[in-house]
C-alpha positions in Angstrom: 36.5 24.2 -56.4 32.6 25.1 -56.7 32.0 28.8 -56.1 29.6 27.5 -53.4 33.1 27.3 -51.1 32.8 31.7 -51.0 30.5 31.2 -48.2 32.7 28.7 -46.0 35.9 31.0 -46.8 33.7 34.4 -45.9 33.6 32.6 -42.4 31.4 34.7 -39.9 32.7 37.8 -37.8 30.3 39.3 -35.6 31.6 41.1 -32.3 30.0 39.1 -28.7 29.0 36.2 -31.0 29.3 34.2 -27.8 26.1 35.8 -26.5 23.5 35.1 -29.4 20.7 32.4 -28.8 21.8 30.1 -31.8 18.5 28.4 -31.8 16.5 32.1 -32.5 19.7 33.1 -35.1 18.0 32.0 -38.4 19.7 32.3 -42.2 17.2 34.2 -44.3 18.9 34.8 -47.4 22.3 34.4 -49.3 24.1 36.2 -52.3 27.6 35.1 -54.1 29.6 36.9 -56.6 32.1 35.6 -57.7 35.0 37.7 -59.7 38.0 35.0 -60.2 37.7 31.4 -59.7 39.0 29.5 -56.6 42.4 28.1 -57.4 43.2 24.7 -55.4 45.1 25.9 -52.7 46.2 29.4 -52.2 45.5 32.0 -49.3 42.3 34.5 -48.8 42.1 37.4 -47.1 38.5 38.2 -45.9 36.8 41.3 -44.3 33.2 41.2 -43.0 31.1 44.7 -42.5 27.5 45.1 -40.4 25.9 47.3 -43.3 22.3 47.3 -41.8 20.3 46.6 -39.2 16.3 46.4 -39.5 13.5 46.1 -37.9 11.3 43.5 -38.7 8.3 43.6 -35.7 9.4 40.2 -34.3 12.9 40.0 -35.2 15.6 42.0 -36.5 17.0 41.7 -39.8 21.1 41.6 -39.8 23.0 42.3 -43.6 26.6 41.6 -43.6 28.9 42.0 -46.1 31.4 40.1 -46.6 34.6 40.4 -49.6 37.0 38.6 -50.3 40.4 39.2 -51.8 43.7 37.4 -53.1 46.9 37.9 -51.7 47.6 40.6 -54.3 44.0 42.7 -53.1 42.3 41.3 -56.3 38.7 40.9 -55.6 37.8 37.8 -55.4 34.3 37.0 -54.4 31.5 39.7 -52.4 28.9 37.6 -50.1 25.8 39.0 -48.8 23.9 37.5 -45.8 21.0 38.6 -44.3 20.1 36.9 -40.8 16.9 36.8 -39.0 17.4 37.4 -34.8 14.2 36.3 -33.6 12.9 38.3 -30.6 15.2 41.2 -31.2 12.8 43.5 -33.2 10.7 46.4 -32.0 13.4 48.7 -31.5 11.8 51.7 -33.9 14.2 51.1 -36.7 13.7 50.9 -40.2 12.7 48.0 -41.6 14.5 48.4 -44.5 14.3 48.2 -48.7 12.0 45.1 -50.0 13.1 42.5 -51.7 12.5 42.0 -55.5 10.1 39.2 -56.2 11.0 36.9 -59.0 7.8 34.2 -59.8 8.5 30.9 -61.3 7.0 30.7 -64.7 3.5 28.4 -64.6 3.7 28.2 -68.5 7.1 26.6 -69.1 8.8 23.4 -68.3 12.4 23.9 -66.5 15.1 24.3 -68.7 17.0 21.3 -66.1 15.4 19.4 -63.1 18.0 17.6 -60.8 17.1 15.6 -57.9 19.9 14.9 -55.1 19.1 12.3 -51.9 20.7 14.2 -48.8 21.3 11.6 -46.2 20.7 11.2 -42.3 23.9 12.3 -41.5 24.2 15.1 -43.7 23.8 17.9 -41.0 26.8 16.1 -39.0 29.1 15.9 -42.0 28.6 19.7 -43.0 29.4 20.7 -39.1 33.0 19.8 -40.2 32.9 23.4 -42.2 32.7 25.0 -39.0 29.0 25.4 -38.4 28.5 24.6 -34.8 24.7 25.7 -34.4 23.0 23.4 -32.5 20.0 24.0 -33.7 21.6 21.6 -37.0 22.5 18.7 -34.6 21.1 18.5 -30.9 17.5 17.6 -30.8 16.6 19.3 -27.1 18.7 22.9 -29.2 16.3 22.2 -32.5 12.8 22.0 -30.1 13.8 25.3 -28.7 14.2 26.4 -32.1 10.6 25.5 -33.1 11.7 22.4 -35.0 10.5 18.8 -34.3 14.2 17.5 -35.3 17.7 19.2 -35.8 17.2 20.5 -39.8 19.8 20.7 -42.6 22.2 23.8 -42.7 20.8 26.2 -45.6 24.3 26.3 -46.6 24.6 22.7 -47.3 21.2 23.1 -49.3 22.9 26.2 -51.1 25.9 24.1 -51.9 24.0 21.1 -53.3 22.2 23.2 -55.7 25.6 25.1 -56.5 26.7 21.9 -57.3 23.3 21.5 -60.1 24.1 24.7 -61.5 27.7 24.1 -62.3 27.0 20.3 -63.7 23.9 21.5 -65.6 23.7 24.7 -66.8 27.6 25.6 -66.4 28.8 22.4 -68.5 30.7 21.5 -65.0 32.9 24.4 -66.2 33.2 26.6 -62.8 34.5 29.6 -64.8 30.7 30.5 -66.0 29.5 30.8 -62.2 29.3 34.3 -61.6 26.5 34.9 -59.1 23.6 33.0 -57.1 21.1 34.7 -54.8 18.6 32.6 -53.1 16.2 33.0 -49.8 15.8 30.3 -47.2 12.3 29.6 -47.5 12.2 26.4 -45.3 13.6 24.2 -43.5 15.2 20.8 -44.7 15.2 17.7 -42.6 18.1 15.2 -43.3 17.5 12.6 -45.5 14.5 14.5 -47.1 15.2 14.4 -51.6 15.7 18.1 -53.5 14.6 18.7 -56.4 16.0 21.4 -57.8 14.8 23.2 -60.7 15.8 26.4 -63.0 14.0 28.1 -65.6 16.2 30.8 -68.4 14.3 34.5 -68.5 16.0 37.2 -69.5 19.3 36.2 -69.5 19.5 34.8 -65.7 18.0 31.4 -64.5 15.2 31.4 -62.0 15.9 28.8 -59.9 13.7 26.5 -57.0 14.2 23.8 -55.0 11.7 21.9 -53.1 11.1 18.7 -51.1 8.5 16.5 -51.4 6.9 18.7 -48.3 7.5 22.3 -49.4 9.7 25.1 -51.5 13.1 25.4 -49.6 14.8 27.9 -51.9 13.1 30.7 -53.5 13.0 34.0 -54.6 16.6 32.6 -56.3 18.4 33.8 -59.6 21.6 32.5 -61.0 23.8 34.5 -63.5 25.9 32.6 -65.8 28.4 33.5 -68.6 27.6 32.4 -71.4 30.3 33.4 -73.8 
């Protein structure tokens, strides 16, 4: 199982969820840890937790956590999301702690480079997680959005270079994954290539991915174990 799968199994919980816009409810950034490895089959228990609301001027800025345990209460992976709500800010609040900036070296070549071809029905095959946002499939949902086309799910983006870290700097051995934050810098259209990238500093890999348009994923760090 890739450790990627901690953010299908987190699921999302949010009381009235019924009555958000979908197309203004916007994934802005992602962290997994992940304690134990995912066995094949077994069962999950999951609890999710609004720890912070924030006022960002035009939108509001949402932080869930969500952890997930075994049957026996071992921990087995913590997920935190943060999700922009566009047109929900300017209610006084805090806008809350900045993020750390981590800046791609300009003096040193990656220590891997891995390009994967999504495909035009890529957003319609990752809807079978769960994801129904419209915004990923119904053109008329993506214009109201601001998009000119229904875009990929960050998440499938997230997973695909999940999948680059285990094969490449992991040795496709899933027991080294222990943690992968990233930031959704922009959008990705189906069919569009990634080229994913990651750099070793300091004992984490700085990691990017990027179309031939644009930086998708930044502000990203995996942690592996090397031992």
């Amino acid at each position: 199982m890739f450790p990627s799968f901690a953010t299908i199994a987190r699921g999302v919980d949010f009381p009235n969820l019924g009555k958000i816009i979908f197309p203004k409810f916007i994934h802005g950034e992602e962290s997994v840890k992940i304690f134990k490895s995912f066995k094949p089959q077994g069962e999950i228990i999951c609890f999710s937790e609004v720890i912070n609301i924030c006022n960002k001027g035009k939108g509001a800025a949402i932080h869930v956590l969500f952890t997930g345990l075994i049957s026996n209460r071992e921990p087995l992976f913590e997920v935190k999301s943060v999700f922009f709500y566009l047109g929900a800010g300017g209610f006084g609040g805090d806008r809350g702690p900045k993020t750390e900036i981590l800046e791609i070296p300009v003096d040193k070549k990656p220590n891997f480079s891995k390009n994967y071809q999504t495909q035009k029905n890529q957003a319609a095959l990752y809807r079978l997680n769960g994801d129904r946002n419209p915004l990923h499939i119904d053109p008329e949902a993506a214009k109201r959005g601001g998009q000119k086309m229904p875009i990929l799910h960050g998440f499938s983006t997230y997973g695909i270079t999940t999948r680059a870290i285990v094969h490449n700097i992991c040795g496709s051995d899933v027991s080294r994954f222990k943690e992968f934050r990233v930031r959704f810098a922009n959008v990705v259209y189906p069919r569009e290539p990634l080229i994913i990238e990651g750099w070793k500093i300091n004992g984490k890999y700085i990691i990017q991915v990027r179309t031939e348009r644009t930086v998708v994923l930044n502000n990203a760090y995996a942690i592996i174990n090397d031992n």
